[in-house]
C-alpha positions as CSV (number, residue, x, y, z in Angstrom):
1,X,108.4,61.4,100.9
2,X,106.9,59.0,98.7
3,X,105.7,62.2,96.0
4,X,108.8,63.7,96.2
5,X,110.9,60.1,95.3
6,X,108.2,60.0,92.4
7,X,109.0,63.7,91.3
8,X,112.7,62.4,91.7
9,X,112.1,59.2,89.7
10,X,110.2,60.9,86.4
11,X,113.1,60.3,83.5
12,X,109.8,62.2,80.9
13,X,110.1,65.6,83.5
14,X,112.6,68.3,82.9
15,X,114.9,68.7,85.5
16,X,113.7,72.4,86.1
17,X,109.9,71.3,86.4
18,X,110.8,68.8,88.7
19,X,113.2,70.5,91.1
20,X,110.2,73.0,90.9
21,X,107.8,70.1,91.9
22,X,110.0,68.9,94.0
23,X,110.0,72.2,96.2
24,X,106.5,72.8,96.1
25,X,105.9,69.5,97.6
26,X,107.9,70.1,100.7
27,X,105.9,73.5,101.2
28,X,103.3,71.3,100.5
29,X,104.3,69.2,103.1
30,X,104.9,71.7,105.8
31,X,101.7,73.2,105.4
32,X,100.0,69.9,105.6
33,X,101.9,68.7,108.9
34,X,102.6,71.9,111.2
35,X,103.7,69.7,113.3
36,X,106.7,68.8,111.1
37,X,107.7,72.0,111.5
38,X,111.7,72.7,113.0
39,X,110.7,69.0,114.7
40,X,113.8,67.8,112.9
41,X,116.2,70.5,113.3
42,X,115.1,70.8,116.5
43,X,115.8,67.0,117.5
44,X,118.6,66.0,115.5
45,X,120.5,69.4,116.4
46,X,121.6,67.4,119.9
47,X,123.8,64.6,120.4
48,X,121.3,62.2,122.2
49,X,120.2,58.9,121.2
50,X,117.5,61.1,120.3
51,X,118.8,62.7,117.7
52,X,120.4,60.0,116.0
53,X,117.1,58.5,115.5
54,X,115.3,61.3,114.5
55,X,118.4,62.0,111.9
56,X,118.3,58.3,110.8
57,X,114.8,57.3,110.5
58,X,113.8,61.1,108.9
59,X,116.7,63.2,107.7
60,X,118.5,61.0,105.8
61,X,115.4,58.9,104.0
62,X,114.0,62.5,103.0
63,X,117.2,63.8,102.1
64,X,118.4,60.5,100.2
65,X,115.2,60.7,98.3
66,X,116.1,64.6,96.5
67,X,119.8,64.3,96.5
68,X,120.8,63.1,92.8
69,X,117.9,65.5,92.1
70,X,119.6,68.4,93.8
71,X,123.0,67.3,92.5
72,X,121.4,67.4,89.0
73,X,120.4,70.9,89.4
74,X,123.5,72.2,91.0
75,X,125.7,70.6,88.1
76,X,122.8,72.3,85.5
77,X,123.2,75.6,87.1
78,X,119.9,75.8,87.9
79,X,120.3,75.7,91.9
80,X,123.3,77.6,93.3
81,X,124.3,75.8,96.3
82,X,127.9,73.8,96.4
83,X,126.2,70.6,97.5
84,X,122.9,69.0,97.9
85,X,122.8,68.8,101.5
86,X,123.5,72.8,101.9
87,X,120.5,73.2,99.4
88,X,118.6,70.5,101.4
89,X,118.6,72.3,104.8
90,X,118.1,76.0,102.9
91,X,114.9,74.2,101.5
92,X,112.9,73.1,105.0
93,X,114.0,76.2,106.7
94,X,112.1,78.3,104.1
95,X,109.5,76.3,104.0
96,X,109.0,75.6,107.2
97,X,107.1,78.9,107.8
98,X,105.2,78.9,111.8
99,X,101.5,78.2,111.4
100,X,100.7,82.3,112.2
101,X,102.6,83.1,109.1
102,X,99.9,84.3,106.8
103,X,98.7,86.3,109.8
104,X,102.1,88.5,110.2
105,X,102.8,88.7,106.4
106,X,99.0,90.2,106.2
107,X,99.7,92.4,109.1
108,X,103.7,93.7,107.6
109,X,102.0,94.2,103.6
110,X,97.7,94.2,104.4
111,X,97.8,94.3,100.3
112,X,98.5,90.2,100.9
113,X,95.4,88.9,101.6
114,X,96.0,85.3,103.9
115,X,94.6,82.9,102.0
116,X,96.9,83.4,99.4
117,X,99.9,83.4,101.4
118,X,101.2,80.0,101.2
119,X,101.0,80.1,97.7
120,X,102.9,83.0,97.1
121,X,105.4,82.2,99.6
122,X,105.7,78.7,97.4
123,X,106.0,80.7,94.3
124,X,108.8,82.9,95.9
125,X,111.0,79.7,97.4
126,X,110.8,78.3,93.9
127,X,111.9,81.4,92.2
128,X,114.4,82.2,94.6
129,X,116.2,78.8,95.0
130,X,115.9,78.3,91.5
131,X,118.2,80.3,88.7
132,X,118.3,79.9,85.0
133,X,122.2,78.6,84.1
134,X,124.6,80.9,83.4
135,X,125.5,82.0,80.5
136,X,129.2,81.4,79.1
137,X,131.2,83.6,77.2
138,X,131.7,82.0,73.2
């Protein structure tokens, strides 16, 4: 959390380089803490005392530190999402990718070699979630 709130924080980035930094960092993260994976969704999904934990102490701190970021993009046209949180949540799912994931994508398209999996799967969340504004008409 603490790259990603520095990503956030940089005033001399480009708001397209660092939403792109941004989103690299959390497959970053995912890929550097399996165990992170669906944990959250999966815990904060319920209505236990559980949950509300796992929401406050995780979700919200993570969340709270890419918002404005997010909302910058989304008023820039550069993400297409109609709020930060729907972007948020679109984010981790793709990036949370199960740790056999290199594995099946090799086996569906053997031309992928694993090792280079993550990173094109990185490459391919950043260029799907991220657009180039639209144009308007003169």
């Amino acid at each position: 959390m603490a790259e990603v709130a520095e990503i956030a924080a940089d005033e001399h980035m480009s708001l397209k380089t660092g939403l792109r930094d941004v989103i690299a960092c959390v497959v970053a993260f995912y890929v550097k803490h399996p165990e992170a994976r669906d944990f959250v969704t999966r815990h904060a999904a319920d209505s236990s005392e559980r949950a509300l934990f796992v929401a406050d102490r995780l979700l919200k701190p993570a969340y709270a530190t890419c918002r404005a970021l997010f909302a910058a993009g989304i008023e820039a046209g550069l993400i297409r999402s109609k709020h930060p949180a729907l972007f948020f949540a679109l984010l981790n799912s793709a990036a949370s990718q199960p740790a056999g994931f290199p594995a099946l994508l090799n086996r569906l398209a053997p031309e992928i070699q694993r090792e280079a999996a993550r990173a094109l799967m990185t490459d391919t969340i950043v260029a799907t979630l991220l657009h180039e504004p639209a144009q308007t008409a003169s």
